[in-house]
Structures are given as structure tokens and as C-alpha cells.
N, C-alpha and C positions, 0 to 999 in steps of 0.2 A: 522571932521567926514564926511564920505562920506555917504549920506540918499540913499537905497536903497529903490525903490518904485514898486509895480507892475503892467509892462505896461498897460496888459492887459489879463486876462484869455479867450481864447476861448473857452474852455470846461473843465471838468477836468480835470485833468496833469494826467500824465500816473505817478505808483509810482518809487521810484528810484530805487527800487529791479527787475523791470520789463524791457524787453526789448524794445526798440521803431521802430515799425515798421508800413513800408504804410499801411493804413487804421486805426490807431489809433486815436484818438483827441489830437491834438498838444498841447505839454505843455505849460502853460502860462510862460510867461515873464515876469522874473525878472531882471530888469536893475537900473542903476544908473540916466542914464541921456540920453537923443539924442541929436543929432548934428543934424541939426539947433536942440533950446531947442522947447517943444511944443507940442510932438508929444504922441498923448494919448490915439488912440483905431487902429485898424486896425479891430476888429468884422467886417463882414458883405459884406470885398472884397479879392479875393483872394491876396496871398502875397508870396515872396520869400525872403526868411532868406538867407543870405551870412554869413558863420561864417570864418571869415579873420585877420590878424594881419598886423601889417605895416615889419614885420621882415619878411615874408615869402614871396617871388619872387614867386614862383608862385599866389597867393593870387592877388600880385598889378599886376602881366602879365593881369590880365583876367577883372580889372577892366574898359578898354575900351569895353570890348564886351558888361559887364554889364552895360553899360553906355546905348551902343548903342538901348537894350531890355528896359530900360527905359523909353528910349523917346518913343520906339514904340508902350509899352503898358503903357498909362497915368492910366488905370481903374486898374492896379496889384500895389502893395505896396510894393517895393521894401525897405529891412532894412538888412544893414549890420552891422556885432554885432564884435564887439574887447571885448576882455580881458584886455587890454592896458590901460593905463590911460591917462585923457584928453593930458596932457603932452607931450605928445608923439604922440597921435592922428592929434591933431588939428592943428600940426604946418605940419604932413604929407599932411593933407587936403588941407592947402593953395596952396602944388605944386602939388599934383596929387586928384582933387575932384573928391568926387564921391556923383553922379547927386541924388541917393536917398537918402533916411536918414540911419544915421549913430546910433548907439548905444553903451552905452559903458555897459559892463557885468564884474565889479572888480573883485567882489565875486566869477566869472565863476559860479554864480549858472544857467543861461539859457545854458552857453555851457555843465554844466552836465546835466542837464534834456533832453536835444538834445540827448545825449551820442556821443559827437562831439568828436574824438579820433582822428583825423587828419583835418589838413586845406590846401586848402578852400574845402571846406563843403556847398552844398546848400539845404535847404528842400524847400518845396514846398506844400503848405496848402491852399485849399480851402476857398471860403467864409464861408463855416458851420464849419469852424474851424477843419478840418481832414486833417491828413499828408496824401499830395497825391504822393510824394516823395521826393526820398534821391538820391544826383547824385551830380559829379563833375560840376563846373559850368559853363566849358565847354561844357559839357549836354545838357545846359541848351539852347533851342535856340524858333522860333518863334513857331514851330509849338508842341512845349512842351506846350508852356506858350498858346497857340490859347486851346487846349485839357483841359489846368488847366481853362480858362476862359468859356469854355462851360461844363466842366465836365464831361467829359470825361478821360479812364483811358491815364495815362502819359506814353509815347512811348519813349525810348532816343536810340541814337546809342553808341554801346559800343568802348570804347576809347582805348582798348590793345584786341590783340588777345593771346590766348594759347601760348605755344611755340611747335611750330611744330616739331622741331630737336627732339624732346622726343617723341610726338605723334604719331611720325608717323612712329619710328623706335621700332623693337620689342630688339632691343641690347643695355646696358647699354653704356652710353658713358665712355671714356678713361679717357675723364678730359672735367672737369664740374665748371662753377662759376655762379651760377642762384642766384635773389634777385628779387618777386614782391610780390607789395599786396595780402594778401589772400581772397580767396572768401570765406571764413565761414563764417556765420552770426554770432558765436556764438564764447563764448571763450569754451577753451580745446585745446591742440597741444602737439605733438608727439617730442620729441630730441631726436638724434640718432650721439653717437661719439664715431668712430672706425678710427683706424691708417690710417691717409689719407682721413678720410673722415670727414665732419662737416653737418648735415641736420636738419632741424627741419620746421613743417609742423602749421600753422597758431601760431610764439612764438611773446610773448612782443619783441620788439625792444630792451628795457633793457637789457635784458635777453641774445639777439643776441651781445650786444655790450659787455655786462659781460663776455662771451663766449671767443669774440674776442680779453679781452685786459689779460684774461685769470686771473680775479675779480670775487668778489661776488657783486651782484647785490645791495647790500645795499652802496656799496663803490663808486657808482654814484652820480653824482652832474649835476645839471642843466638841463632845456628843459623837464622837469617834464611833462608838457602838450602833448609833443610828444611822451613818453617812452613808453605809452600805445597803442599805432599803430602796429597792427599785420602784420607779412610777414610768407614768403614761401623761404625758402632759403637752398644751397645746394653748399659747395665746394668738387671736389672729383679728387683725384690725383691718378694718375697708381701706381699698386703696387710697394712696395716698398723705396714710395717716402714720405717726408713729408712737410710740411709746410701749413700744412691748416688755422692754424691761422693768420697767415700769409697774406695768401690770401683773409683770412675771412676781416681782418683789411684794406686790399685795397680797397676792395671792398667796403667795408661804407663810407670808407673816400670818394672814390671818388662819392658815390650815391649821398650820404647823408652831400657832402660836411663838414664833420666830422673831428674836430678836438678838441686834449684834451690835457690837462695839469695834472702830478701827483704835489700833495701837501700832504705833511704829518702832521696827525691834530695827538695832545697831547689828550687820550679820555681814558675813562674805558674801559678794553675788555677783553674778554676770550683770552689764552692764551695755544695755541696746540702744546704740548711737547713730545718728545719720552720717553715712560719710559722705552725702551729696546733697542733694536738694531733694526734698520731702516728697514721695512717692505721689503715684497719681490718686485719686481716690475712684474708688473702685464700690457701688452699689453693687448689694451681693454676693460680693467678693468673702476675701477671707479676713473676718474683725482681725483688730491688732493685739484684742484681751486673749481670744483662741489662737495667735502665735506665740503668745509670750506665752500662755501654758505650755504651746506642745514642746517651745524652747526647754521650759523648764522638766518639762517628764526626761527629756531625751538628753538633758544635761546633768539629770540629778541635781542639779543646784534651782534659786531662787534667779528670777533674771526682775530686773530694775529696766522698764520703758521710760528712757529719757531722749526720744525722738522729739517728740513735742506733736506727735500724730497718732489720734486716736481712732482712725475710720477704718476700712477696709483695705484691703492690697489685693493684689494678684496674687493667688497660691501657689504658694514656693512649694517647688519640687525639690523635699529635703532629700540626702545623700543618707544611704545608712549607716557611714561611719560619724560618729561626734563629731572629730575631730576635723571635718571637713565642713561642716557647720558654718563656720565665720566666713569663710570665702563664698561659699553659696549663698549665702544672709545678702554679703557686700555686693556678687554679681546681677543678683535676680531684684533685689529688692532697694539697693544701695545702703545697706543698713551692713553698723558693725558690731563686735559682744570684745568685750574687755570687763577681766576678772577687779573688781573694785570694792572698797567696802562704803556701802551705803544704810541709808534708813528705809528698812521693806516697811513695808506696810500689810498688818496681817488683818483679820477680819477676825475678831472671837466671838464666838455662836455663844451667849449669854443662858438662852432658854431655847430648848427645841423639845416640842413635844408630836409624838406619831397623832394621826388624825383616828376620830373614832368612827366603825363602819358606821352608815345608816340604816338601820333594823326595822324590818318589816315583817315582822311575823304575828301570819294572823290570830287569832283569838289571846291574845298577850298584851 
């Protein structure tokens, strides 16, 4: 058994239904255990949380800087937090340490109270226990930590610029392959898929990779902790051309250093049959990959496409009860769902690694 204990509350936790943002009271920490063992308040000085894994390259790139802010500020508490188990941790330790304390968080209950949706991740909390901020850790340098240490607000220089090519031209471009993090605080985002084009405007990563391998989003396997990391992304091809998925697919691979294996599991599933003659096909329209998902969100199960038609349809005006599903499927579209056990076909994410910002700061 692994005893989960709590480090320490600085004030009370923000709740989980809430958003966490600077000026809040930092939620308390729930952890397993620290590296060295021992370590059992931080109340009372300021501190920087590093939320890191030993699998993520950028995360160990930046543990020398943190090293070096360490040693400069002896009076800040530096604790870095894994999800990872000792296992795995502590034999990392022995070749690359790192100078503050470590923490290990199993359960990820502190990296969901953060709402840590990508790493590395650093907050920054004053002595009276208030988040003074959220920032890459890169960010993070002396004259942050000098402003956390007298209380003052936290200043950082911003690590990507805009893309100017767009900005600063009033004309759509010809051909376009855009991917960076979004700036929305908030979930909600826009998908837009027309012949030749692929856009969606703050989506789940899931969601972007479902898109790409042209799945429903339930048929994903692995890096669960990363799927919810939001982007801005945008393939767009001269008329008349196509392949956006295509390109969509390149493009992750090589961001996001992405790579996947299909495996076909034996499971219960709905089963999507034609009960007439094969619908029209519809440019534009609604794909038959983006039915079968929103079949399966709104069925909870896995659905098997055994129409033998892979293009577009007219958008079905679904019913908001389930169970009225299969007759609307059969009226609007000539399609039927019957419960079957077949071989799904999953998608397992092998490697997925977050992309590193582009850093331009001058005199460095």
C-alpha cells in the first residue's frame, strides 16, 4: 500500500469544479512521500512547485537553470512533484539530481488541484500561501523570484511571439500548417472541416490526434495526462487539392514526436449498418469518422463503421434521448446500430512528447 499524507495546507484549496488562477490560495498538497524523506511544512516561506516527469525532455533540459536559482535563493522552497513512482524516480536522481526536494504525487491528486494539463509547469506561492504565479520554468529567473521574495507582483518575459505572417497580412494564405498552445484560460473551442482545410481554435489534443488518424476519440490509448493540453492549429491547401489529414499527421508526429501502433481488441460495441443503399455523398458535409465519435460519446460504448462508406453525409439532427438514436440514424441517414461483439480497432500512442517553446531572449 502506498499511505498518502498531506504535506501541507496553506490555506484552503480552491474546489475542483473552480478554476485556479494568480491570486488564489494554493491548494494544499497531497503527496506520497519526498525525496530526501522529512520534509513536512513549507507555511510561512515563499516556494516554487516544478510539476515535472523524468519522460519529458523538456522537464530534465531546465533542471540545471533550476538548480542554479536554488542555490541563489537558499530562503524560497523549491519542490519538484512527479506522478512517477519511487521506481523510476530515484534511480533518475542518482544521474541527474535535482538540488531541491523532490515529491512524488501517485494518486495525481496535487497535479489535479494545480490543474496541471501540461509539463513542466511551475507555480509560484508566496509565504501567505497565495498563487502568485503560473509560468513556464524557463520564466522563471532571478528577478521573478527577488519580486516573489518581497511581494511584489511577478513580471516574466514572454517565450513565443504571435505569428506575424498572419498578422500583419490582410490576405488568407495559399497553404498553411500552423500548431501552438492556446491562449484561452478557459475550455470551449471551435472545429472547422471543409475540403482542404483542417482548423480548430483552443481543441483537446485528443481530439486533434482523433481528427488526424481519422478515430473516434475513445479509440485512444495512452499519455492520458497529456490528451488534455489545449492548441490552436490549422492545415489549409489551395483549392482543389487534398490531403490535410495527411499533413495534419506530419505535423504531430514531428511536434509532438508522436508515434502509434493499431491493435485490434475483442469488446462489446454498437454496430453501424446500412439498411438501404449507401447515402449520398456530401463535400463538406459531416465525415463519417466525426459521426461514429459523436455516436459513441452519446452512447458510452465503442460503435464499429461497417457501412462500407467512408465520406461525408448530411448532418443528422440527433434526438436528445439515446434511445431514439437508431431510428433517427435509419430515417435521416438510412443507417442502422445493433449491439455486436466485434474487433475494435484502437490506436495506442507509443511516445508523445509536449513540444519545446522557441526562446528568444535577448542577451542569452
Amino acid at each position: 500500500m502506498r499511505p498518502l499524507f498531506a504535506l501541507f495546507a496553506l490555506l484552503p484549496a480552491v474546489s475542483s469544479g473552480q478554476s485556479l488562477e494568480v491570486g488564489d490560495p494554493a491548494p494544499a498538497l497531497t503527496l506520497e512521500r519526498t525525496i530526501p524523506a522529512g520534509m513536512t511544512a513549507l507555511k510561512g516561506k515563499p516556494a516554487v512547485l516544478e510539476f515535472w516527469a523524468t519522460w519529458c525532455a523538456n522537464c530534465v533540459a531546465e533542471i540545471p537553470h533550476l538548480n542554479e536559482l536554488i542555490a541563489k535563493f537558499p530562503d524560497v522552497q523549491f519542490l519538484s512533484i512527479s506522478d512517477e513512482p519511487a521506481a523510476t524516480v530515484e534511480p533518475f536522481l542518482a544521474k541527474q539530481p535535482i538540488h531541491g526536494w523532490v515529491a512524488l504525487d501517485r494518486e495525481s491528486a496535487t497535479f489535479k488541484a494545480y490543474k496541471v494539463e501540461a509539463r513542466p509547469q511551475t507555480m509560484l506561492i508566496d509565504r501567505d500561501g497565495i498563487l502568485r504565479g503560473m509560468m513556464h520554468p524557463e520564466q522563471v529567473d532571478t528577478a521573478v523570484l527577488s519580486d516573489l521574495i518581497a511581494g511584489r507582483p511577478l513580471q516574466s518575459y514572454r517565450l513565443s511571439a504571435r505569428l506575424r505572417i498572419l498578422e500583419d497580412s490582410k490576405a488568407d494564405p495559399v497553404f498553411a500548417l500552423i500548431l501552438r498552445p492556446s491562449a484561452k484560460p478557459k475550455p470551449g473551442g471551435i472545429f472547422a472541416i471543409d475540403p482542404g482545410k483542417l482548423e480548430g481554435d483552443n481543441i483537446f489534443l485528443r481530439t486533434i490526434i482523433a481528427q488526424a488518424y481519422s478515430t473516434g476519440e475513445r479509440h485512444l490509448e495512452g499519455f492520458e495526462h497529456l490528451m488534455t493540453t489545449r492548441y490552436d492549429f490549422c492545415v489549409l491547401l489551395p483549392d482543389g487539392l487534398t490531403g490535410e489529414r495527411e499533413l495534419l499527421r506530419e505535423m504531430l508526429e514531428r511536434s509532438f514526436k508522436l508515434k502509434v501502433r493499431h491493435e485490434a481488441r475483442e469488446m462489446d460495441a454498437m454496430v453501424l449498418k446500412l439498411a438501404g443503399p449507401q447515402p449520398q455523398e456530401r463535400p463538406g458535409g459531416f465525415p463519417m469518422t466525426n459521426l461514429v465519435g459523436s455516436l459513441e460519446y452519446r452512447l458510452n460504448r465503442m460503435v464499429v463503421n461497417e457501412t462500407g462508406f467512408t465520406g461525408s453525409v448530411k448532418g443528422p439532427d440527433f434526438p436528445d434521448k439515446s434511445e431514439e438514436l437508431p431510428a433517427a440514424l435509419k430515417s435521416q441517414l438510412g443507417m442502422e446500430l445493433s449491439a455486436e461483439r466485434r474487433a475494435v480497432d484502437m490506436l495506442v500512442i507509443e511516445s508523445l512528447e509536449l513540444p519545446t517553446f522557441r526562446v528568444n531572449i535577448p542577451g542569452r
